[in-house]
C-alpha positions in Angstrom: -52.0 -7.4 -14.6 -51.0 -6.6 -11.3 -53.8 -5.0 -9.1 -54.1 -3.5 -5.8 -52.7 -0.8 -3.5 -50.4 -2.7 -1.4 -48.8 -4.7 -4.0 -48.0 -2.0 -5.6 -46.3 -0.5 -2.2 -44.5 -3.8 -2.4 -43.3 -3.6 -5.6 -42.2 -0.1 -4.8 -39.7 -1.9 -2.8 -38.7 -4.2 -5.2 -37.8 -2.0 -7.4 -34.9 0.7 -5.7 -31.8 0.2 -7.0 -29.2 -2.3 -5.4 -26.2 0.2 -6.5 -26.4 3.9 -6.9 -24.3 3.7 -10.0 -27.2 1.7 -11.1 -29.8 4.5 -10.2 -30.2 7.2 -13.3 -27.9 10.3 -12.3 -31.2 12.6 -12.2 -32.4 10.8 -9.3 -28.9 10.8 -7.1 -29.5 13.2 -5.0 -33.1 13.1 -4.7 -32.7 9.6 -3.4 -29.6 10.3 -1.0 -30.3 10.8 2.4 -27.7 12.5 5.0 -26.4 10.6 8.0 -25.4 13.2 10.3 -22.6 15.6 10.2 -21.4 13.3 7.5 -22.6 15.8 4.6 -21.3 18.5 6.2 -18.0 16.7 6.3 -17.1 15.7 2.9 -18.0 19.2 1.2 -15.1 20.3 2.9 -12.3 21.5 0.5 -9.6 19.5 3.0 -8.5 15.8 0.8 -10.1 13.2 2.2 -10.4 9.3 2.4 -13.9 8.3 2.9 -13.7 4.4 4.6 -17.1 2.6 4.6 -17.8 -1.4 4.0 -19.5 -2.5 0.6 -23.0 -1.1 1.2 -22.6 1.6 3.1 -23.4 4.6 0.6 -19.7 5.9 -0.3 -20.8 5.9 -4.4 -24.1 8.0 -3.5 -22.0 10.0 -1.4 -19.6 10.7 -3.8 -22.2 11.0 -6.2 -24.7 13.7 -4.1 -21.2 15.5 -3.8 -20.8 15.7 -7.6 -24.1 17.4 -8.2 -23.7 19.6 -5.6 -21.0 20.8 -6.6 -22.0 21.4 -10.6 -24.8 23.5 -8.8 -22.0 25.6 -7.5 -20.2 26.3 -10.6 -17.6 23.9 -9.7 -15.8 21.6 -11.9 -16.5 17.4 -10.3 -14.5 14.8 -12.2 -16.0 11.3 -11.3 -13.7 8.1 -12.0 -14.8 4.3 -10.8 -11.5 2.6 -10.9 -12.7 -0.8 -11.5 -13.2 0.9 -15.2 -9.8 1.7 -15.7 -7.3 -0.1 -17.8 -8.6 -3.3 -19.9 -9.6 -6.6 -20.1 -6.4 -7.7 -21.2 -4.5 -5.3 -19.3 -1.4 -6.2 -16.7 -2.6 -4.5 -13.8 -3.3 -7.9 -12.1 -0.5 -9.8 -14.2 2.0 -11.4 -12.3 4.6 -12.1 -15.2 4.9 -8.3 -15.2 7.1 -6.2 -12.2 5.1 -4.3 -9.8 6.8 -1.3 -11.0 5.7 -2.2 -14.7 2.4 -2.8 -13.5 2.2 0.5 -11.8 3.4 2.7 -14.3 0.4 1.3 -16.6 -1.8 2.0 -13.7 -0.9 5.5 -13.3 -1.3 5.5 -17.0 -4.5 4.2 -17.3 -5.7 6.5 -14.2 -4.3 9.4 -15.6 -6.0 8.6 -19.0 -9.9 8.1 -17.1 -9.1 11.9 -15.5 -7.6 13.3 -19.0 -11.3 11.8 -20.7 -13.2 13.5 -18.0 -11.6 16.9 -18.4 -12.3 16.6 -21.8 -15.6 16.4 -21.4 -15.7 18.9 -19.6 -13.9 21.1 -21.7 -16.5 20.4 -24.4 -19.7 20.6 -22.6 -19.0 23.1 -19.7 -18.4 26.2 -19.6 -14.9 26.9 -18.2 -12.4 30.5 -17.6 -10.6 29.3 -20.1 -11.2 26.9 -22.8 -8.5 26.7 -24.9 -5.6 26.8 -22.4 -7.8 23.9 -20.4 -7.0 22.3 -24.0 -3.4 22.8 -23.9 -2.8 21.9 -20.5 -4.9 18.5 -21.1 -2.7 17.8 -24.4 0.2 18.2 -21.9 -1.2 15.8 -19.2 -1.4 13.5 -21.9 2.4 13.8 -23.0 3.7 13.5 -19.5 1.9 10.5 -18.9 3.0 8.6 -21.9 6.7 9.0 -21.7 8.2 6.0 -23.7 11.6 5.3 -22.6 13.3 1.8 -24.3 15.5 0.0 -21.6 17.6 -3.0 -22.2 21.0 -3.6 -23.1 23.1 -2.0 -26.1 25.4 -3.3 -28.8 28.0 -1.5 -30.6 28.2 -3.0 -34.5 30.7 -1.9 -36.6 31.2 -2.9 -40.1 34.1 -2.3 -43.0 34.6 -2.6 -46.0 37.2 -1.6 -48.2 38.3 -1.7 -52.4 42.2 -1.8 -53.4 43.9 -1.1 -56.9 47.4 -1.8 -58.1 49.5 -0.7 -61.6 52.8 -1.5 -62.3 54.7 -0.7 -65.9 58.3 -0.4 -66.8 59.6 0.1 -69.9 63.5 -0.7 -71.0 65.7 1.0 -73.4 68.8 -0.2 -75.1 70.2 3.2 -76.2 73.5 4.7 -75.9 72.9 5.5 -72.8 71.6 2.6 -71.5 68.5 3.4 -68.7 65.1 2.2 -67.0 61.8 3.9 -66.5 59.4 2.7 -64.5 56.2 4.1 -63.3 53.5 2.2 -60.7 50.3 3.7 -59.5 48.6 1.9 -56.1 45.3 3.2 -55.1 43.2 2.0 -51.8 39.6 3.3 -50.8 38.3 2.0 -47.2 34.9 2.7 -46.1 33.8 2.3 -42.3 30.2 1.7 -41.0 29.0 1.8 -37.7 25.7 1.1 -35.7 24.7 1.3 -32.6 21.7 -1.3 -31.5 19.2 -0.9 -28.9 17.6 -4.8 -27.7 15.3 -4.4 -25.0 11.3 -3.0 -24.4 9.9 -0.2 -24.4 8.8 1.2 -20.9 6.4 3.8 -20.1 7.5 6.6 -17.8 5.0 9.4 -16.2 7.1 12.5 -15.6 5.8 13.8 -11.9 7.4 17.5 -12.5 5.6 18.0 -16.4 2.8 16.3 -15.3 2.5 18.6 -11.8 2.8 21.6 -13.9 0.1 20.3 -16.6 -2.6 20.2 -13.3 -1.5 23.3 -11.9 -2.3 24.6 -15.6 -5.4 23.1 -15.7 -6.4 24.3 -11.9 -5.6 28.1 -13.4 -7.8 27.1 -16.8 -10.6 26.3 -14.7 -10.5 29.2 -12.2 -12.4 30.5 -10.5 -14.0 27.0 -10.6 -12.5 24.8 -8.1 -11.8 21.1 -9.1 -12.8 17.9 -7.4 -11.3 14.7 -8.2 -13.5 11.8 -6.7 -11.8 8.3 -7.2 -14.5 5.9 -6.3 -13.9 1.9 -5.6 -10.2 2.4 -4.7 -10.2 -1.1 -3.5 -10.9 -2.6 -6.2 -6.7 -1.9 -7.5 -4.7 -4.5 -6.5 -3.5 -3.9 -3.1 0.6 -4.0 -4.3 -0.1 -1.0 -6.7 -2.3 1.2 -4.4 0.8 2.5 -2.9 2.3 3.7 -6.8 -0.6 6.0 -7.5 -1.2 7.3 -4.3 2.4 8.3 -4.8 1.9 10.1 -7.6 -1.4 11.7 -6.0 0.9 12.7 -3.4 3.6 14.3 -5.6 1.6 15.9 -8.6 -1.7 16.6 -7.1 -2.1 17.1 -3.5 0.4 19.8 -3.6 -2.0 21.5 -6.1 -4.3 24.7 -4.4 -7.3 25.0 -6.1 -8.1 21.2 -6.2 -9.6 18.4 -4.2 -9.5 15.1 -3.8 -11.9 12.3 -2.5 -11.2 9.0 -2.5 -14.0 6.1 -1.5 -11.8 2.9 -0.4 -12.8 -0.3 2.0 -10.2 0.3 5.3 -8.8 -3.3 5.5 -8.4 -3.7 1.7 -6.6 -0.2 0.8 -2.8 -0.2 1.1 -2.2 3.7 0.6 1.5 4.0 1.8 4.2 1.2 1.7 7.7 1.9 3.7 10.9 2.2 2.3 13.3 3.0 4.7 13.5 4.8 8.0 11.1 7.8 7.8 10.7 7.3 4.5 7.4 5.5 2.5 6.0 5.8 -0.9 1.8 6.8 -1.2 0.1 9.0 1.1 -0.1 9.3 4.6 -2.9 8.9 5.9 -4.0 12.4 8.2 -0.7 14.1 6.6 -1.1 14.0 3.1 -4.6 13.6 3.1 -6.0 15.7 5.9 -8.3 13.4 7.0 -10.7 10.6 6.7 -13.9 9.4 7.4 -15.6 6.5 8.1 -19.2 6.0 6.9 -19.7 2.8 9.3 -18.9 4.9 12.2 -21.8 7.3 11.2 -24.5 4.7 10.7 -24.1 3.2 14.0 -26.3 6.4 14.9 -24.5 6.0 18.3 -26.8 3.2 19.1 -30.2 5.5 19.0 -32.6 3.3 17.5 -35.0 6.6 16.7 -32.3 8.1 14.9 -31.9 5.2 12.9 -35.3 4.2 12.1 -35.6 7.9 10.9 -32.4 7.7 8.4 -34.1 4.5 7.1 -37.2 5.5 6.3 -36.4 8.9 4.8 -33.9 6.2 2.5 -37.0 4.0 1.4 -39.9 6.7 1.4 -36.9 9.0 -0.9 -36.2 5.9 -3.0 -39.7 4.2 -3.6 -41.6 8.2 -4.5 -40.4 8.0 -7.6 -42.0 5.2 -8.3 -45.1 5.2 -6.2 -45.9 8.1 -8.1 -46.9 6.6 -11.0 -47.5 3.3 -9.7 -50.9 4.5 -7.4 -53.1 7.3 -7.3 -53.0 8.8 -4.0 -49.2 8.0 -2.7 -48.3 7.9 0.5 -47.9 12.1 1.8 -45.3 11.2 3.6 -42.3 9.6 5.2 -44.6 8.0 8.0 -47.8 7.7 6.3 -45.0 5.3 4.1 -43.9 3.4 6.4 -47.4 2.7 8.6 -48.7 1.9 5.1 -46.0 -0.7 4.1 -45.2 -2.5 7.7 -46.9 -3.5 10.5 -46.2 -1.5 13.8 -43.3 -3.8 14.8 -41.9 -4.8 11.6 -39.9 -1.6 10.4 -38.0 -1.3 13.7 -37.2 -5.1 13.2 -36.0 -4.2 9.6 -33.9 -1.4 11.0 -32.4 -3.6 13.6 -31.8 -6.0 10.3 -30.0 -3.8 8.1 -27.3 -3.5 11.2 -26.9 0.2 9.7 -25.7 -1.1 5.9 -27.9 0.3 3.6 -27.5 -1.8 0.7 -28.6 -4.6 3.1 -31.8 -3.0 4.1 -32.6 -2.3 0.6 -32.1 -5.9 -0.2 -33.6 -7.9 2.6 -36.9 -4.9 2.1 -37.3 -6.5 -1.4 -36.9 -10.2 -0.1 -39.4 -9.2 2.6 -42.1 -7.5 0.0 -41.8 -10.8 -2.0 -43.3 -12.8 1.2 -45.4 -10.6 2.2 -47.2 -10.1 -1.8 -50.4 -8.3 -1.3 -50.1 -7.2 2.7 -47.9 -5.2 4.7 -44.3 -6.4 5.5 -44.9 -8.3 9.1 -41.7 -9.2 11.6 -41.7 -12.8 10.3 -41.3 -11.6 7.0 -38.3 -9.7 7.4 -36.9 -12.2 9.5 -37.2 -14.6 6.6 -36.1 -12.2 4.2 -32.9 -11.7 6.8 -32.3 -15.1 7.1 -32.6 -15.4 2.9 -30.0 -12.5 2.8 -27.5 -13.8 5.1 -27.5 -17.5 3.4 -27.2 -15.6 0.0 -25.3 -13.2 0.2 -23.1 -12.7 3.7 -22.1 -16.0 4.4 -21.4 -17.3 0.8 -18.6 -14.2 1.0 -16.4 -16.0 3.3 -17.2 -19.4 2.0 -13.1 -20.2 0.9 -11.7 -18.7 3.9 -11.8 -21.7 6.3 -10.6 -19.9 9.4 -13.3 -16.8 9.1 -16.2 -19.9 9.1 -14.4 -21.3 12.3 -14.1 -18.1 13.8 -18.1 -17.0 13.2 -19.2 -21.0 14.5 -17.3 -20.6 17.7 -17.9 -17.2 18.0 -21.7 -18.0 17.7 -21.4 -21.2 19.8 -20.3 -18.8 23.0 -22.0 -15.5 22.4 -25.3 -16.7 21.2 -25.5 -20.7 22.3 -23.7 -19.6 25.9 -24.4 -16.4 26.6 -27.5 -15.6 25.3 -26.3 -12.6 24.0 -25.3 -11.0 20.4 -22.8 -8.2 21.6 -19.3 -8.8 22.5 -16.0 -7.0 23.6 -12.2 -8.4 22.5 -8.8 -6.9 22.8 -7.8 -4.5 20.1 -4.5 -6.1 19.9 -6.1 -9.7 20.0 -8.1 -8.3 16.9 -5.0 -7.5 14.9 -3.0 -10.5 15.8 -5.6 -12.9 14.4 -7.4 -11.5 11.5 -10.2 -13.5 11.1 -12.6 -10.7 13.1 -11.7 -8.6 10.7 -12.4 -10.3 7.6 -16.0 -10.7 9.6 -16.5 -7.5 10.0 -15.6 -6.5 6.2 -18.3 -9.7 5.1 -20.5 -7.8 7.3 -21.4 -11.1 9.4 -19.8 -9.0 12.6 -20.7 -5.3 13.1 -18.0 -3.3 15.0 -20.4 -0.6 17.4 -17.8 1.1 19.5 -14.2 1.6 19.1 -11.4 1.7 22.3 -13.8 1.1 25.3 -11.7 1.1 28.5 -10.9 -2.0 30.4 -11.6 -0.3 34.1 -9.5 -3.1 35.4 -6.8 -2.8 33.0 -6.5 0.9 32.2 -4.1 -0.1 29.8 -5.9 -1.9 27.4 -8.7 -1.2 24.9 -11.1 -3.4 23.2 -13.9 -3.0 20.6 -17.3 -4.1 20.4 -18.9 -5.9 18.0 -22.4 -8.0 17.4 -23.2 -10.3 15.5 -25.2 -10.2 12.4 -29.0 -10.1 12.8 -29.3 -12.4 9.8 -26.7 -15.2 11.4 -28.9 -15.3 14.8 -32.2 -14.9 13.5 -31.5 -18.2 10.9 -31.2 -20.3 13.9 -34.5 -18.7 15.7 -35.8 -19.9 12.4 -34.6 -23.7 13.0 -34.9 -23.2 16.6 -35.7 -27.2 16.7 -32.5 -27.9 15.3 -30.8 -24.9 17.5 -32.9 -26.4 21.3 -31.6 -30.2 20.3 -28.1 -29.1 20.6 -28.6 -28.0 24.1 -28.4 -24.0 23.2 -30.3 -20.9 24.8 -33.5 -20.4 26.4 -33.9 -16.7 24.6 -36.2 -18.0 21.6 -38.6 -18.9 23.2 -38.8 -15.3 24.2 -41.6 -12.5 22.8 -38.5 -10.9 21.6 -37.1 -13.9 19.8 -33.8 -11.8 19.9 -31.0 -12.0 21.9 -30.7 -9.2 24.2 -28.4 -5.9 23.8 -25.8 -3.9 25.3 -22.6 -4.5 26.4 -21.6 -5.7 30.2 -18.0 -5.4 30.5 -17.4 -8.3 32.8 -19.5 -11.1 30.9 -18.9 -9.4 27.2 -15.0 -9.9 27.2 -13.8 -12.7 25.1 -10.4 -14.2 25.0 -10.1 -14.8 21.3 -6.7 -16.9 21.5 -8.5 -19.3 23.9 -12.1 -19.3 21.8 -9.9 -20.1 18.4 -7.0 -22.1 19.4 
């Protein structure tokens, strides 16, 4: 039996949910905390894209949203896309067309919405029940077109009967004469057929199906309705581009109606062209009016007050329910939390861990609770529990993509090993041309902190600038024996143990051509 105040404060820890999907639906928005204007943001009725990396809160968001909204009176239809279609479906099949493979996508969208409507129409109340029926049976028949294509062959058959009767008769009288009769009689019967070889081919009608939401909207008034499409990533990045399309053409257009969607930037493909000034999906800040990004908010604009305070709201909200029944006197409050659960250094050094990624911080807290066992969470505990995390989870992401583990050794070689620093600048353009900082960034082993900073020498260009991950530096403070015999920076030695921050222009720029070859 497990004893003792602390440990259970630990276990508290342990125990929050890696995934708010994963969290029961009561607790949501108890649990969420805001980051800023963010909130404020998405309730807006404008479409919107929200961007964020994996961890970042874009399901709680979306989520928190929900209930808010059912507290108004409106109408919130949730769908996680990695749930749609089947385990032997051809979204992902490449024997199929992309075209084929879209139209069952749409399909299999269109069917997750039509289910969630119907629930609603059962267990809500709505202005109008029975038309919301009538308008969802609709939906339903202008998503499931069946069309048969393929070739077609003409077959025609005859077939036919013929009689003959001949008689004459001779007479030697007087008057000598013939008679003769004959009777011919022919029947013909034609058949013909017309054959259809080929498959059948689903079809989803944008104008019926436009006019069976815009019936729905009106069935649901004066409720307004929110689609949320969560894990928009998770589609295969060919077919993105078919149903934003149709989001574009049936739905969008639709007053009374909202749409969220929750995608990763560098793996969503939302609008593909097809000619000059012409495209197929939605484009982004026209037909969606805007989005957000979630990693952008999280940076806190590098105030390490703010974000100690949006972490510790996250863990005091997420460890109450709990701690509640867990100890007898839980903690009041958000700080009597944290000064019970960490010593004085060792929350801002979790902060600084979590590199503004929630589900990190949740998950190297628990690793840290584990070391620590019966006493409060200490800095070398979370700097274990870091460098646990990184080897775990972070660098194990990028494990078959040779040129992303090149990229992060060299890129750790010179801004760590050289420079003793963890903060660098490169070109914008240089970014884009080679990829590999971006597939960092998305592992979450590089954290981009500020967009388009000015060159002062080169008004011209703009770079971004990035760190690198808390959990790759901190590893090597941890085999700082290993790290010293190979020649590499004086900084662990240090009381900080940490390279330094901040970004100085002239000595953070990296030529990324010249550092990868």
């Amino acid at each position: 039996m497990v004893t003792g105040r602390q440990q259970h404060l630990n276990q508290s820890l342990l125990r929050i949910p890696r995934r708010a999907e994963n969290s029961a639906r009561h607790t949501v928005s108890k649990t969420y905390v805001e980051a800023g204007s963010f909130a404020a943001l998405l309730h807006s009725s404008d479409h919107q894209i929200l961007y964020g990396r994996r961890g970042t809160g874009k399901t709680h968001a979306l989520l928190h949203l929900a209930d808010l909204l059912a507290g108004m009176g409106d109408v919130a239809v949730y769908v996680d896309l990695r749930t749609i279609g089947s385990a032997g479906g051809i979204h992902a099949d490449s024997a199929h067309t992309a075209a084929e493979r879209g139209t069952q996508l749409l399909i299999d969208a269109l069917e997750e919405v039509h289910d969630g409507l119907l629930t609603v129409a059962m267990e809500q109340d709505v202005g109008d029940p029975t038309a919301l029926l009538r308008e969802l049976d609709a939906l339903a028949e202008a998503a499931t077109t069946v069309k048969v294509v393929g070739e077609v062959e003409r077959e025609t058959t005859v077939s036919g009967a013929e009689e003959a009767t001949r008689s004459a008769e001779v007479s030697l009288s007087p008057k000598p004469g013939a008679r003769g009769s004959a009777n011919h009689r022919r029947s013909v019967t034609a058949q013909s057929r017309l054959l259809r070889t080929g498959v059948e081919r689903h079809q989803v009608m944008f104008g019926p199906l436009s006019r069976a939401v815009r019936g729905i909207v009106r069935a649901l008034a004066p409720a307004r309705l929110w689609l949320l499409l969560d894990e928009w990533s998770s589609l295969p990045k060919d077919l993105q581009p078919f149903l934003a399309d149709l989001l574009r053409r049936a739905v969008l257009p639709v007053g009374g109606l909202t749409v969220k969607i929750a995608a990763i930037e560098r793996r969503a493909a939302f609008a593909v062209p097809t000619g000059p000034g012409e495209y197929v999906g939605i484009e982004v800040g026209s037909d969606a009016a805007s989005s957000v990004d979630l990693d952008e908010f999280l940076v806190f604009d590098n105030s390490p007050a703010r974000a100690r305070e949006f972490f510790a709201r996250l863990f005091h909200n997420h460890t109450a329910v709990w701690l509640a029944t867990m100890v007898k006197d839980p903690p009041a409050d958000v700080t009597a939390f944290v000064d019970e659960c960490f010593r004085r250094t060792a929350f801002p050094e979790l902060v600084r861990a979590a590199e503004g990624v929630p589900r990190d911080a949740i998950n190297i807290a628990a690793l840290a609770a584990q070391h620590a066992h019966d006493k409060p969470v200490t800095v070398a505990d979370v700097r274990r529990a870091a460098r646990d995390w990184y080897l775990r989870d972070k660098q194990t992401a990028i494990r078959a993509n040779e040129p992303a583990r090149a990229a992060l050794r060299a890129l750790v070689d010179e801004v760590v090993g050289h420079r003793r620093a963890r903060t660098f600048v490169v070109d914008q353009l240089a970014v884009e041309r080679a990829g590999v900082v971006e597939d960092l960034h998305d592992a979450r082993l590089l954290h981009l902190l500020r967009r388009g900073i000015a060159d002062p020498n080169h008004p011209g260009a703009l770079y971004d600038g990035f760190a690198i991950d808390y959990g790759c530096y901190v590893s090597l403070l941890l085999d700082d024996a290993k790290f010293h015999t190979r020649g590499r920076g004086d900084w662990l030695n240090s009381p900080d143990g940490v390279p330094p921050e901040g970004f100085r222009f002239a000595r953070s720029a990296i030529d990324l051509g010249a550092l990868l070859g």
